[in-house]
Steps between C-alpha positions, in 0.01 A plus 500: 500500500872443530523758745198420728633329771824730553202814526301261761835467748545861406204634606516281833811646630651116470799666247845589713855579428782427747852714428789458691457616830121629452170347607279318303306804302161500378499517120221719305388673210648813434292822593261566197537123350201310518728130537180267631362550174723393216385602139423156295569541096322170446884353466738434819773584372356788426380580850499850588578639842737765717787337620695782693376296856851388508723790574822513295441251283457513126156433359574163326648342835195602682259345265715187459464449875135602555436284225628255813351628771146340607557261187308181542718294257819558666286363844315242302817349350629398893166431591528235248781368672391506845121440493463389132059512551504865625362786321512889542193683647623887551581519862145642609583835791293689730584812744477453842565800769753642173680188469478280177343158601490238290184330498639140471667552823187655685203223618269793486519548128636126384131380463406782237798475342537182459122513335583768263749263351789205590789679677833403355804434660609875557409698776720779516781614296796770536737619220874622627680750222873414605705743442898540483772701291489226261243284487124534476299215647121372585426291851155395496305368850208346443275283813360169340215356713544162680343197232315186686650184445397339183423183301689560144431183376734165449513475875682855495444673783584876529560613832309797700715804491489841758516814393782582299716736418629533130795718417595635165860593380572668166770540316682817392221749301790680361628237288185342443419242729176590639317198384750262688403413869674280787229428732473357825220372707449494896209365756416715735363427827229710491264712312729848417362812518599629104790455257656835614542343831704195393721763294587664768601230661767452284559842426855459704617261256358675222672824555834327507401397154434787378824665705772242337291340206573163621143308443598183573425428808164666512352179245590283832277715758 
């Protein structure tokens, strides 16, 4: 459904808002709404489901952005760009010792996994509500695993690439600019430890977006 993805990130705890001068807060259901299940009419647009997991926002803002969140177009339409043969596989998670592992990123489980069905290029994704007096905004974090290098044919060669990290900028939700992104796209030395962890490494810079609404500079991090 239109809504499936945004209950998957949900239900994993991967769903945060950052206001000026607060941490990062885990973003839920709201006691007695049942969110990881979203009501299908048969029609998207029609797609039923509680929406009061954003606090003090109006319903139709809320759906206009979960419709957003965990959304594999708005991914596949830079993957396009960046690794034009990928494809989506749902990012595939285990719990180890309370933590959320993904099983891409542990040997142990890659085998299985990677029999139960081709892993796609995410590994791990985070979703940043950004929050200030005026604006209303979506960062997305998602892990992309590293690609071997390949023949593409015509004596094109396409480099290997390390793991990567691929950031996700919205525009304002107020006014209606969900749907347009600024991305940008970093290697990373080594294999990270979850999405969450490479948002709070910029969650210095981030706050002083969300503190003086200048956004700018965070598309160059």
């Amino acid at each position: 459904t239109r809504f499936e993805g945004f209950a998957r990130v949900l239900r994993q705890g991967s769903v945060f808002q950052l206001q000026p001068g607060k941490d990062l807060t885990v973003l839920s259901e709201a006691p007695g709404c049942d969110q990881s299940r979203p009501n299908s009419t048969g029609d998207d647009d029609m797609t039923t489901v509680s929406f009061s997991w954003l606090p003090n926002e109006d319903s139709d803002i809320a759906k206009r952005l979960a419709a957003q969140i965990g959304s594999k177009s708005v991914v596949e339409n830079v993957l396009r760009i960046i690794a034009p043969d990928a494809k989506w596989a749902e990012p595939a998670a285990t719990t180890v010792s309370g933590s959320m592992t993904f099983a891409s990123l542990n040997s142990t489980s890659m085998a299985s996994a990677s029999r139960a069905k081709q892993q796609g290029p995410v590994l791990d994704e985070c979703y940043l509500v950004l929050c200030t007096t005026e604006e209303l905004r979506l960062a997305a974090y998602l892990i992309l695993a590293p690609t071997p290098r390949a023949a593409l044919g015509s004596g094109v060669v396409r480099p290997a690439t390390p793991f990567r990290r691929l950031r996700l900028l919205s525009g304002d939700v107020r006014r209606g600019e969900e749907g347009a992104f600024k991305y940008t796209l970093q290697d990373l030395s080594s294999r990270p430890t979850s999405a969450e962890a490479c948002a709070r490494d910029e969650l210095q810079s981030l706050q002083i977006a969300v503190s003086t609404g200048d956004w700018g500079f965070i598309t160059l991090l």
